[in-house]
VOVO-524438 format. One line per field, with one value per atom (N, C-alpha, C): residue number from 1; x, y, z. Coordinates in steps of 0.001 Angstrom, whole numbers. Layout:
VOVO-524438
i: c(NUM; ...)
u: c(X; ...)
v: c(Y; ...)
w: c(Z; ...)
***
This chain:
VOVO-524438
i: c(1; 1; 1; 2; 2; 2; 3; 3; 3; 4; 4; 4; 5; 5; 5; 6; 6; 6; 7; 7; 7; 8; 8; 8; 9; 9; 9; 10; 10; 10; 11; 11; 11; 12; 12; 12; 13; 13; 13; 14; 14; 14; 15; 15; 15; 16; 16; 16; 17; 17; 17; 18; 18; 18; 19; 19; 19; 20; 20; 20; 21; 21; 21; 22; 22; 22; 23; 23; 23; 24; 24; 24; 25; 25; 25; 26; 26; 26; 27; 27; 27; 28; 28; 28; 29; 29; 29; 30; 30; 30; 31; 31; 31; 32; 32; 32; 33; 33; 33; 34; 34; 34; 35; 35; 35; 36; 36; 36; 37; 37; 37; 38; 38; 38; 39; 39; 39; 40; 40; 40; 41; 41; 41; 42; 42; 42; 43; 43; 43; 44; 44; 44; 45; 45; 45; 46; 46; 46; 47; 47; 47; 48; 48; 48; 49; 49; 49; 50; 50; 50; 51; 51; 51; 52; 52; 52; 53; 53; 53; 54; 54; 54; 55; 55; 55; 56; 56; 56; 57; 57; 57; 58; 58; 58; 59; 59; 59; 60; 60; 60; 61; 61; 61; 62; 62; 62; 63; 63; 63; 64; 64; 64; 65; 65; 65; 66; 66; 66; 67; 67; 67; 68; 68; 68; 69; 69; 69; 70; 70; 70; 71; 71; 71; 72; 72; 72; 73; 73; 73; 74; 74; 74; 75; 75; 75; 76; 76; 76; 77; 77; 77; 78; 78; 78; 79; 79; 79; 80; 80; 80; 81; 81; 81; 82; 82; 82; 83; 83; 83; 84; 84; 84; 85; 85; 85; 86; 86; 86; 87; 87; 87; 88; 88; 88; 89; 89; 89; 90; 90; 90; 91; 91; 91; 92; 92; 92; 93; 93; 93; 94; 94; 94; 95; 95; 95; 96; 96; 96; 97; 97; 97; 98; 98; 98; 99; 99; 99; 100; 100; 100; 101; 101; 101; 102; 102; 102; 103; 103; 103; 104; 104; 104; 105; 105; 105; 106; 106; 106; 107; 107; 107; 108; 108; 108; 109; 109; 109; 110; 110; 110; 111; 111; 111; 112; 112; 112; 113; 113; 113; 114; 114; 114; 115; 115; 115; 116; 116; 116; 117; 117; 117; 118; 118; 118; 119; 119; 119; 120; 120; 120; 121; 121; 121; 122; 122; 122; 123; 123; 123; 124; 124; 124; 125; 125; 125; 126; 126; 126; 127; 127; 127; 128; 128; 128; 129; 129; 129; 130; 130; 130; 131; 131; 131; 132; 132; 132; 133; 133; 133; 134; 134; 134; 135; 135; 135; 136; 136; 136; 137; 137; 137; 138; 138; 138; 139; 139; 139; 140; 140; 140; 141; 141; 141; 142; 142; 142; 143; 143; 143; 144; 144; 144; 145; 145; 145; 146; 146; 146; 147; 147; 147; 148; 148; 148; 149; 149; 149; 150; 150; 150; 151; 151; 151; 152; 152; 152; 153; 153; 153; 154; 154; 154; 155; 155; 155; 156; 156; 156; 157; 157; 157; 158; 158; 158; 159; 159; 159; 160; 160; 160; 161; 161; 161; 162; 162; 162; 163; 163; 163; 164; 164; 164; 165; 165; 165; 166; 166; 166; 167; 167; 167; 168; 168; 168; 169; 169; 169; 170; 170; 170; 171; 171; 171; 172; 172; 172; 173; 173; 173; 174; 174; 174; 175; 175; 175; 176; 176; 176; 177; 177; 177; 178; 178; 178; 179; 179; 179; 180; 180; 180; 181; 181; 181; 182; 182; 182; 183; 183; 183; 184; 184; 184; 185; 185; 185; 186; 186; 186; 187; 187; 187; 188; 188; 188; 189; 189; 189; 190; 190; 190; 191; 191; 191; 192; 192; 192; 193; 193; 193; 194; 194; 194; 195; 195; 195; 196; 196; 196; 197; 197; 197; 198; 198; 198; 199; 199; 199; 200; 200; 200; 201; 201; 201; 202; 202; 202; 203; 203; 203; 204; 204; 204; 205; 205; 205; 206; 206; 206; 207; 207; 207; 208; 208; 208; 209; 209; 209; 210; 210; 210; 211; 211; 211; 212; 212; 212; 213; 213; 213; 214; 214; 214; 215; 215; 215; 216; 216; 216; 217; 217; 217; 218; 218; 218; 219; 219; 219; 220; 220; 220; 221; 221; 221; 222; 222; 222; 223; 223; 223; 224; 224; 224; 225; 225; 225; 226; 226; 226; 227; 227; 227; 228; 228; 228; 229; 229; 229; 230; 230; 230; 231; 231; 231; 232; 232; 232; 233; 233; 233; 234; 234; 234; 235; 235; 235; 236; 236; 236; 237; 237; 237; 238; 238; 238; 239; 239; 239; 240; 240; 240; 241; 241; 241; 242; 242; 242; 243; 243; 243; 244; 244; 244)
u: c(37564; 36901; 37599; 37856; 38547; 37441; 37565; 36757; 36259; 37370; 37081; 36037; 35664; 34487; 33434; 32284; 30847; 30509; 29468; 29651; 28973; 27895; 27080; 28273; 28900; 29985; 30996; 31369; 32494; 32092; 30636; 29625; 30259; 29445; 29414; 31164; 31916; 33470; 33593; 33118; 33095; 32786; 31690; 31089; 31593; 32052; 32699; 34020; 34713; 36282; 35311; 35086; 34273; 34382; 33583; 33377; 34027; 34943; 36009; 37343; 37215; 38273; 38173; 36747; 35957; 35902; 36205; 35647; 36599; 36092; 36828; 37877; 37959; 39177; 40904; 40084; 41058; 41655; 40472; 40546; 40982; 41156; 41555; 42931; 43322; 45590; 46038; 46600; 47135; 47866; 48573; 49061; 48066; 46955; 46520; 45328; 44904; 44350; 45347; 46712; 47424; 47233; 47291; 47647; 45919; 44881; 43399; 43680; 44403; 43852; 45007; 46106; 46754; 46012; 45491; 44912; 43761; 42749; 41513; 42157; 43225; 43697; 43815; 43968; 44728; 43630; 42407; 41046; 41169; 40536; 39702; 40505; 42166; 42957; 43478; 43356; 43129; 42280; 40905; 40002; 39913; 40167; 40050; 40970; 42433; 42949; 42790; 42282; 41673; 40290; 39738; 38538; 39333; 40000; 40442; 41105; 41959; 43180; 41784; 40405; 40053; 38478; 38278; 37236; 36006; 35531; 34352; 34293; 33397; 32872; 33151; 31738; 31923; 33027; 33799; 34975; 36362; 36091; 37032; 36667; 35474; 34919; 35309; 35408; 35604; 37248; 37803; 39714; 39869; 39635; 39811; 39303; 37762; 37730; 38764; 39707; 40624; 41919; 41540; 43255; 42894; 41875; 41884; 41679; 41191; 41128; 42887; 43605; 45330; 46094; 45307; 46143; 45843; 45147; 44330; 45191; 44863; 45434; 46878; 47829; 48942; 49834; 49239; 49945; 51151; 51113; 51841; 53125; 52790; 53280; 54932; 55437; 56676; 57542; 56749; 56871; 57973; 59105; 60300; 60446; 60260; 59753; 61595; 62482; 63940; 64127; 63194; 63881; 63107; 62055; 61898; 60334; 59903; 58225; 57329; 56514; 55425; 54616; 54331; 53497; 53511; 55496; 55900; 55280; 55803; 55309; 53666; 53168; 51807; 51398; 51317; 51452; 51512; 52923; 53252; 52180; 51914; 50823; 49744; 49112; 47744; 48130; 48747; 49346; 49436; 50235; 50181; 48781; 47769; 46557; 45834; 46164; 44733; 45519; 46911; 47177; 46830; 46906; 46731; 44849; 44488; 42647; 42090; 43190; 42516; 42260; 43067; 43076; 42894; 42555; 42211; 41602; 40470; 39535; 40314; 39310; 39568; 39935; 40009; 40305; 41952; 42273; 43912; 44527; 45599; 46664; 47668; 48034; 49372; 50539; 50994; 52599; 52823; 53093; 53327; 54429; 55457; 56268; 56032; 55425; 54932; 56860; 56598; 57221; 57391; 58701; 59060; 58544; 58310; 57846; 58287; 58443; 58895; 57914; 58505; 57600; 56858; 55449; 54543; 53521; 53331; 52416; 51213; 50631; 49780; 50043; 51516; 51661; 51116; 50896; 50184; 49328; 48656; 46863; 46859; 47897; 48101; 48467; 49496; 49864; 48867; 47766; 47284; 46132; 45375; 45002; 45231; 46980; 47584; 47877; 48066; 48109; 46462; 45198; 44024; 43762; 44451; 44458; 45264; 46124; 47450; 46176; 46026; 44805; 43989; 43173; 42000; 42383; 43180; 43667; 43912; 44763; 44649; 43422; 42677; 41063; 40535; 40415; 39819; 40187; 41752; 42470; 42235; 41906; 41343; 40023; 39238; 37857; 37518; 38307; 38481; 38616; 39612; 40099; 38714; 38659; 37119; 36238; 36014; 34380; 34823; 36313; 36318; 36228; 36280; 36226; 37382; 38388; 39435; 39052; 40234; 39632; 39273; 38569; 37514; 38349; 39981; 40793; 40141; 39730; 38943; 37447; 36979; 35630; 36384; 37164; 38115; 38122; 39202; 39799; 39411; 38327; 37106; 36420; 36102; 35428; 36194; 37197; 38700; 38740; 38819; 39124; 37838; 36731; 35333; 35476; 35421; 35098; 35938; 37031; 38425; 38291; 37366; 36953; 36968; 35702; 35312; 36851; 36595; 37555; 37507; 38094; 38253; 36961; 36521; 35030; 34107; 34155; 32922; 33882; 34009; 34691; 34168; 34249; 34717; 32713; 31982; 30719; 29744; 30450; 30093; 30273; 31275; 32203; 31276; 30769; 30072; 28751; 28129; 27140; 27049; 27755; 28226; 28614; 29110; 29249; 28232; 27466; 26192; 26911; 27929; 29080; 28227; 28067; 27595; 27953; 29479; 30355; 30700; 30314; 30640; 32283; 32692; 34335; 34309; 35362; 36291; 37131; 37664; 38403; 39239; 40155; 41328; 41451; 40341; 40323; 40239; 39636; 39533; 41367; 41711; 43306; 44083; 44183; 44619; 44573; 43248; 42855; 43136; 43056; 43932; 45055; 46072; 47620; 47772; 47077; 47204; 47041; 45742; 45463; 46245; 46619; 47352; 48406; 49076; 50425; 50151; 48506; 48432; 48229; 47540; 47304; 48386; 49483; 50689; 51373; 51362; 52407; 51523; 50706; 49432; 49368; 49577; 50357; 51535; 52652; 53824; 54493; 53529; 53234; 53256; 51597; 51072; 51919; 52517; 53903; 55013; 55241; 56558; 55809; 54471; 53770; 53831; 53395; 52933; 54225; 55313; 56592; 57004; 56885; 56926; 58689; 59225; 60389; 60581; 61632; 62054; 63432; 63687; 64985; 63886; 65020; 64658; 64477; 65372; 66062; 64502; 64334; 63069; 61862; 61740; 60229; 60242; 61135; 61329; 61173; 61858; 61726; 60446; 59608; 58212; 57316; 57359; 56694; 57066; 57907; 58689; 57588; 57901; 57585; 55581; 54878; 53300; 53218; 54119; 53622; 53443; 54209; 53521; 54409; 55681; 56713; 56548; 55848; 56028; 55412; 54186; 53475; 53780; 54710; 55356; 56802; 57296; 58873; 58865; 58083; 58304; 57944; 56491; 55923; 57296; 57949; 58933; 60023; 60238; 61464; 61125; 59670; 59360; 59247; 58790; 59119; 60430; 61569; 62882; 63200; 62770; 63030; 62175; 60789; 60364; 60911)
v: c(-3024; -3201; -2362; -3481; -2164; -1471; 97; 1088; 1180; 308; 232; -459; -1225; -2455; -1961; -2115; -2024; -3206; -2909; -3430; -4963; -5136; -5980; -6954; -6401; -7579; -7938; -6797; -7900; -8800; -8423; -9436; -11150; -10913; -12134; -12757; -11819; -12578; -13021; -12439; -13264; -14557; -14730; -16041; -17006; -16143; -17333; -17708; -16744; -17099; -18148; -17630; -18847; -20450; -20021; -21492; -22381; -21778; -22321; -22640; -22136; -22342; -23300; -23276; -24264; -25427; -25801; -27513; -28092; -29235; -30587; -30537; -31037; -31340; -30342; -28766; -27983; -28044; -28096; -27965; -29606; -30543; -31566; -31695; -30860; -30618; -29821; -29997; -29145; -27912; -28274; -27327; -26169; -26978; -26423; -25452; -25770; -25269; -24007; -24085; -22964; -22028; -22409; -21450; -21079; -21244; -20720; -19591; -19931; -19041; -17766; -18070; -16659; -16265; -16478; -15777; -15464; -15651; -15326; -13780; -13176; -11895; -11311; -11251; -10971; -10997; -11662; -11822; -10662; -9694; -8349; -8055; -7847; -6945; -7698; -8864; -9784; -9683; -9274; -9357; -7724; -7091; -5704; -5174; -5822; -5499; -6348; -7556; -7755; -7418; -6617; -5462; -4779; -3846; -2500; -3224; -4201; -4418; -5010; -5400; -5900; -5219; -4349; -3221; -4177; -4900; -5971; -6662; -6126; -7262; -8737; -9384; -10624; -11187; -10969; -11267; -11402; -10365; -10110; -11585; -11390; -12992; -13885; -14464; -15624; -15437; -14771; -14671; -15000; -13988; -14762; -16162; -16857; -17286; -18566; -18412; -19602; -19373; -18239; -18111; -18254; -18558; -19072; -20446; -21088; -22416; -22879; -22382; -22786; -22921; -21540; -20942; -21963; -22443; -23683; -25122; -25201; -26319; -26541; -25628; -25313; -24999; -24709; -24424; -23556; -22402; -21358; -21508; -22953; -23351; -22882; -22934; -23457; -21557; -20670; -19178; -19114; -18750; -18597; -17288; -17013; -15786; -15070; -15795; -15564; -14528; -15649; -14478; -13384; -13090; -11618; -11493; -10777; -10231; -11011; -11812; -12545; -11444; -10466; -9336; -9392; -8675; -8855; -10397; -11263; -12782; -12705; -12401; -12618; -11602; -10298; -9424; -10162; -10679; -10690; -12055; -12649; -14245; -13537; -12190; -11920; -11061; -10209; -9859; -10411; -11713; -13239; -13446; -13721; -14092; -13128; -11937; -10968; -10518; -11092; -11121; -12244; -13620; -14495; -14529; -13883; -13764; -13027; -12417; -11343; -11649; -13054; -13419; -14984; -15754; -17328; -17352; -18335; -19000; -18647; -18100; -18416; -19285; -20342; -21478; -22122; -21333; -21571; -21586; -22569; -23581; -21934; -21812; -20770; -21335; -20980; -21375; -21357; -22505; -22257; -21565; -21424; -20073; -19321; -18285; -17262; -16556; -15801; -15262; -13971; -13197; -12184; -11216; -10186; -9128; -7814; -6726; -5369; -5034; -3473; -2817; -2009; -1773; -1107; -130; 1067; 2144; 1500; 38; -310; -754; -1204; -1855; -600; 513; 1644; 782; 207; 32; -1074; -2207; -3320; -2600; -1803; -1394; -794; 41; 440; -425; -1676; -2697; -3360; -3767; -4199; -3711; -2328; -1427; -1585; -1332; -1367; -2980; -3737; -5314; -5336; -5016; -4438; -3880; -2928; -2225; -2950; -3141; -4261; -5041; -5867; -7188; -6044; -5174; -4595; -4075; -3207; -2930; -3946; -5423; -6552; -7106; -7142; -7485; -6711; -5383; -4601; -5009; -4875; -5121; -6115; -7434; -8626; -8592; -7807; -7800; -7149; -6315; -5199; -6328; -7070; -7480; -9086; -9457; -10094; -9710; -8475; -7685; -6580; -6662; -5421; -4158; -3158; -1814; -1432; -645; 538; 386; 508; 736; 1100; 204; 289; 1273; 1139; 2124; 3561; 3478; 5432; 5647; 4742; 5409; 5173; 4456; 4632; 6005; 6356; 7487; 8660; 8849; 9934; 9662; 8319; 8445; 9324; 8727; 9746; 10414; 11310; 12471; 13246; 13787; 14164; 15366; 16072; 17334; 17414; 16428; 16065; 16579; 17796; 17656; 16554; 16236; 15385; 15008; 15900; 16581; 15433; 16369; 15425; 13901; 13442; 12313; 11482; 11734; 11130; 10807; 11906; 11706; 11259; 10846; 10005; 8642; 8189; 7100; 6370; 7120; 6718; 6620; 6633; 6526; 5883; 5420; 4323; 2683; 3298; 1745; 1783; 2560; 2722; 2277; 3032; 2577; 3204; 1769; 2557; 3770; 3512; 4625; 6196; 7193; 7768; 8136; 7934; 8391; 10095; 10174; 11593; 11902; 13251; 13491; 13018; 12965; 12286; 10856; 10299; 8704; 8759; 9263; 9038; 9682; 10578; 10681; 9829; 8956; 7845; 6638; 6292; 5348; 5744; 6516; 6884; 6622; 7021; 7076; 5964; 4837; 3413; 2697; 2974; 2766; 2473; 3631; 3822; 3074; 3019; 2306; 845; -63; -1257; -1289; -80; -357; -191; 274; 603; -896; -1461; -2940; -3492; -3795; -4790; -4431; -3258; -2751; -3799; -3753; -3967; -5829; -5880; -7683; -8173; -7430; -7671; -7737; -6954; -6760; -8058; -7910; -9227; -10331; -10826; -12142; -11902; -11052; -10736; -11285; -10950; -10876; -12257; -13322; -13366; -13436; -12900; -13141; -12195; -12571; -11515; -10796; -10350; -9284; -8201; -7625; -5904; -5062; -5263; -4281; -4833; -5699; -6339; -5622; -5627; -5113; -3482; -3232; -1899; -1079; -1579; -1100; -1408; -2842; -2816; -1735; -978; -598; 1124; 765; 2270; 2230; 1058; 851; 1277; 552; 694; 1951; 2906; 4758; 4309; 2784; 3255; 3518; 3138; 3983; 5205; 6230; 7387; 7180; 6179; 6050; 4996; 4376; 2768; 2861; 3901; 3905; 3161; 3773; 3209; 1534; 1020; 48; -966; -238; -1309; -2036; -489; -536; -1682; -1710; -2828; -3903; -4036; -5454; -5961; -5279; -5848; -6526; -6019; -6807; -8005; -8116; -9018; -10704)
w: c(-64692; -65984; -67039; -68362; -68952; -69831; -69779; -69955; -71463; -72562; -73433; -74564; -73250; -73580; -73089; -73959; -73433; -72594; -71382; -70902; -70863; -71961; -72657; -73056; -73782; -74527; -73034; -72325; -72115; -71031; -70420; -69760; -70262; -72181; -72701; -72507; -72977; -73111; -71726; -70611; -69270; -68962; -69942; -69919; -70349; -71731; -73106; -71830; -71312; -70879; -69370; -68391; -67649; -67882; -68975; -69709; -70220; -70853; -71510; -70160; -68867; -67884; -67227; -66537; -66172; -66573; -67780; -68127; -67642; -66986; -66336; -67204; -67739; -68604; -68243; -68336; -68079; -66491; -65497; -64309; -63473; -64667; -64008; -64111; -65196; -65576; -64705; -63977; -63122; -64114; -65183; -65673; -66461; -67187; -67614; -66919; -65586; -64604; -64287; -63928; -63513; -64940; -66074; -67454; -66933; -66454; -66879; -65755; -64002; -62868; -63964; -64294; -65163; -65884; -67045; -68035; -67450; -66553; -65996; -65185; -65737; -64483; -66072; -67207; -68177; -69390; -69107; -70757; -71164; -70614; -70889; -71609; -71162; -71846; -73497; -72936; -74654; -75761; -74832; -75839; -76071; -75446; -75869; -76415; -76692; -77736; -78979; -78703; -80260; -81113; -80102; -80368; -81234; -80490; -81161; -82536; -82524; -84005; -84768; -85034; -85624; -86172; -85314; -85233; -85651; -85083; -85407; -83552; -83000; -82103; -81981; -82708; -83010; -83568; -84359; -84815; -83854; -83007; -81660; -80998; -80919; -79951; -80264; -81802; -82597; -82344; -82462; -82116; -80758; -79855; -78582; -77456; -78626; -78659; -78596; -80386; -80713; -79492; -79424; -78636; -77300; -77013; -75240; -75369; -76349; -76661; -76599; -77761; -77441; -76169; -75662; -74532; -73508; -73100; -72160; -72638; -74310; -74014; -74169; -73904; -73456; -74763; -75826; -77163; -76773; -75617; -75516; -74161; -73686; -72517; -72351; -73794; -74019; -73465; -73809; -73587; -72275; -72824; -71701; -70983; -69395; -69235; -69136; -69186; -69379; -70420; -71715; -73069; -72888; -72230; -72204; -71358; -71732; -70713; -71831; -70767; -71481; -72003; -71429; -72129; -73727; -73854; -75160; -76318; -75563; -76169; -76397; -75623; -75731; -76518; -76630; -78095; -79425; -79392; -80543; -81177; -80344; -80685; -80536; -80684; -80795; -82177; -82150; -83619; -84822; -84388; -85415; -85803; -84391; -84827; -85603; -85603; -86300; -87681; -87964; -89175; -89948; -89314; -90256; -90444; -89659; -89839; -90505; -91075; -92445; -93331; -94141; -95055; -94961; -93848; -93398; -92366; -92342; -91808; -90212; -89268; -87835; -87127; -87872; -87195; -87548; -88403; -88931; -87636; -88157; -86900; -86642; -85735; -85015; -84647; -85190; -84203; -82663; -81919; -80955; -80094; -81502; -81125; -82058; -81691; -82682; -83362; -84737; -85205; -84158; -84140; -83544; -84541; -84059; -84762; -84172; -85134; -84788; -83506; -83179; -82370; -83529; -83294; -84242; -82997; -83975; -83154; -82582; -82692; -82160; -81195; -80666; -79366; -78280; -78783; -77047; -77166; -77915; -77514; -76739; -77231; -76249; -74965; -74555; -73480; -72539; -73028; -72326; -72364; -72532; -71818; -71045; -71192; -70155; -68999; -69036; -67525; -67132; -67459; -67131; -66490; -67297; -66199; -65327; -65372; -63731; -62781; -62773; -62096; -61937; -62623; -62267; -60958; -61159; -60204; -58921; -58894; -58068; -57186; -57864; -57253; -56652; -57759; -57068; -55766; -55543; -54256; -53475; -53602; -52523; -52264; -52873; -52582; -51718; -52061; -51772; -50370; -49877; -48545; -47943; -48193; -47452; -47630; -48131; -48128; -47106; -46753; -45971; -44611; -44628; -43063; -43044; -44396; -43748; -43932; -43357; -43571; -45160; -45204; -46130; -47541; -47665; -48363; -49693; -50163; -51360; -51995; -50930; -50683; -50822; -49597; -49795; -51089; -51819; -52900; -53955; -54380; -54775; -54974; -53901; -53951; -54036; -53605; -53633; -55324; -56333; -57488; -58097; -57791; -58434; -58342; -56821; -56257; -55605; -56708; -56233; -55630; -55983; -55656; -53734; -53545; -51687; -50928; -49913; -48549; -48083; -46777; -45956; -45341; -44814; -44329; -44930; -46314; -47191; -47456; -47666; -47731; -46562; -45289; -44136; -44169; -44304; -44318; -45327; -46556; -47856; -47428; -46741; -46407; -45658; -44244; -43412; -44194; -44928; -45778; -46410; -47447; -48316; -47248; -46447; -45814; -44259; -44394; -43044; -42335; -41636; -40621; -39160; -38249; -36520; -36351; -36215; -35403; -37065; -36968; -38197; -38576; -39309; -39869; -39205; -39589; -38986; -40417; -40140; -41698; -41502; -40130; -39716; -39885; -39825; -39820; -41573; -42126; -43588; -44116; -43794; -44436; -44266; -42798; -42690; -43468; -43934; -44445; -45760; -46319; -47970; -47470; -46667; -46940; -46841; -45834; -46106; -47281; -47402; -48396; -50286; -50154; -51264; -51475; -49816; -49715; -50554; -49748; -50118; -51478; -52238; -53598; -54246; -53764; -54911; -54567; -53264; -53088; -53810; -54137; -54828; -56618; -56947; -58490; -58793; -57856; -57602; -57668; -57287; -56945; -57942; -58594; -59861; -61180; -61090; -62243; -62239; -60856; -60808; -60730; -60969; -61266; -62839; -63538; -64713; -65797; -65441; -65716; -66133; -65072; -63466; -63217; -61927; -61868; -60647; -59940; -58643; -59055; -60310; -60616; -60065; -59654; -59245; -60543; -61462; -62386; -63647; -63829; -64572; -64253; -62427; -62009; -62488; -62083; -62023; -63645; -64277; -65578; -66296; -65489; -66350; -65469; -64316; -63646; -64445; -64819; -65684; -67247; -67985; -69200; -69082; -68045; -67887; -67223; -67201; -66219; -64663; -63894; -62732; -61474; -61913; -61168; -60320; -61091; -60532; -58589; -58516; -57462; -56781; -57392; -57193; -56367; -56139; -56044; -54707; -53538; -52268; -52207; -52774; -52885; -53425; -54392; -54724; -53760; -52952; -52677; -51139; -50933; -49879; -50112; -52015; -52560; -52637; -52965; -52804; -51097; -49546; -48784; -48449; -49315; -48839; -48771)
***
């Protein structure tokens, strides 16, 4: 969840994006079905940077509104992930949008190749939405796995992120509590399950990036994993994405 949204609104933008993914229409195009399962990994950080560039709620709604309407019906299709990081592209077409909405009706036509635009001190704010949706997808893929039956992964580091303070000790006996486990954890079984753990959440960071991108250069992943801060925890995770 990104932290920057209350959690009332981005409830509703859940709905609005839902809704708008969902209709037959979208889910009967194959293409346009693939553009909804992408952007359904990527809303929050859309709409929460057109929160922040527009400092109005409702207004945020009514923008990402139009721009998930385009984005669906493939206005943005044409986006070459060659000439550079869709990130970048997709910036610069939310930029476009909250400039031309200052001064025209919400509903004004966009270019489907947006104008290039400088780098500006507001791209951190995009950035750091976009790392909070990297993450996200990540957490979720963990969770995902645990609630199909795999190990804890998620539950651990979960609680290791809250409760950084907890030894092993306390950890191992929070753990067993939180998941009313028969058999109770051990500190040993809980350090294990972090070092795993971590491993899967950093390949699952890692993934996430070279979909995001999308592309299998090394030198691409690597430098966006540089560009979002996550390198530092990423180095090994990568270096297992290059043999896969």
């Amino acid at each position: 969840m990104d932290s920057n949204i209350p959690a009332d609104r981005l409830s509703q933008i859940s709905t609005m994006w839902t809704g708008l993914a969902r209709r037959d229409d979208v889910q009967a195009d194959e293409s346009r079905a693939a553009a909804a399962a992408f952007l359904d990994r990527y809303y929050q950080a859309v709409y929460g940077y057109l929160l922040r560039s527009v400092k109005d709620p409702d207004r945020a709604a009514e923008l990402f509104q139009e721009f998930a309407l385009r984005f669906l019906k493939g206005d943005f299709r044409h986006a070459d992930p060659g000439r550079g990081r869709f990130r970048d592209y997709l910036r610069t077409v939310l930029i476009n949008l909250v400039r031309r909405s200052s001064s025209k009706p919400v509903n004004v036509a966009l270019a489907a190749e947006p104008e290039v635009l400088p780098e500006e001190p507001v791209d951190g704010e995009f950035l750091t939405h976009w790392r909070e949706a990297i993450l996200n997808v990540a957490w979720q893929a963990l969770q995902q796995e645990q609630n199909r039956g795999g190990p804890p992964y998620y539950s651990v580091l979960r609680l290791r992120a809250e409760k950084p303070d907890l030894t092993s000790v306390e950890l191992a006996v929070q753990l067993t509590a939180n998941l009313k486990a028969i058999e109770a954890y051990t500190d040993a079984n809980v350090r294990k399950i972090l070092q795993r753990g971590r491993e899967v959440f950093s390949d699952k960071v890692v993934d996430e990036v070279a979909r995001s991108i999308p592309t299998r250069d090394e030198d691409r992943v690597a430098q966006e994993l540089i560009d979002l801060g996550f390198l530092g925890f990423c180095r090994k995770a990568l270096d297992r994405w290059r043999v896969q």
